[in-house]
C-alpha positions, 0 to 999 in steps of 0.5 A: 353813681353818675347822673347819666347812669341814674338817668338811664336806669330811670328811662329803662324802668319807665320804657319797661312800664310802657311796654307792659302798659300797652301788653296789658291794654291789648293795644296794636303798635299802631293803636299805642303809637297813636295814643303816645303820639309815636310814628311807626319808627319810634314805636319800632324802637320802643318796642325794641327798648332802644334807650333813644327818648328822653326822660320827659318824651317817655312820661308824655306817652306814658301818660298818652296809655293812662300811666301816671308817672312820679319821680321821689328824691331822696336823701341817702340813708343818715345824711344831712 
C-alpha cells in the first residue's frame, strides 16, 4: 500500500462523512458551502465526490458543519 493510496482513501472517507453531515443537518448546498467556506464550484465538486481537496481543506470544512476529525496511526499487527 503506497501513501498516495492511504491518502486518497483517507479523503474519500472524510468527503463521504461530510456529504452525510450536511444530508443529516438538512442543510442547502449554499448553507453548507458558506459554513465550510466553499464557493458554488467547489461545493459542486464536493457533491459530486470529486477527490480534488486536500486532506486538511476537508477537515477545516468538516469542522465548519460540526464534524470533529481524528486521524490514529498505528503500527501493523506484531511489529516493532
Amino acid at each position: 500500500m503506497d501513501d498516495e493510496s492511504q491518502s486518497a482513501r483517507l479523503r474519500a472517507h472524510l468527503r463521504e462523512r461530510i456529504i452525510d453531515r450536511i444530508a443529516d443537518l438538512k442543510m442547502t448546498r449554499h448553507a453548507a458551502g458558506e459554513a465550510m467556506g466553499f464557493n458554488k464550484s467547489q461545493m459542486s465538486r464536493l457533491m459530486a465526490n470529486e477527490d480534488v481537496f486536500s486532506f486538511d481543506r476537508l477537515a477545516d470544512a468538516a469542522e465548519g458543519i460540526g464534524l470533529n476529525v481524528r486521524v490514529t496511526a498505528t503500527r501493523p499487527w506484531g511489529s516493532e
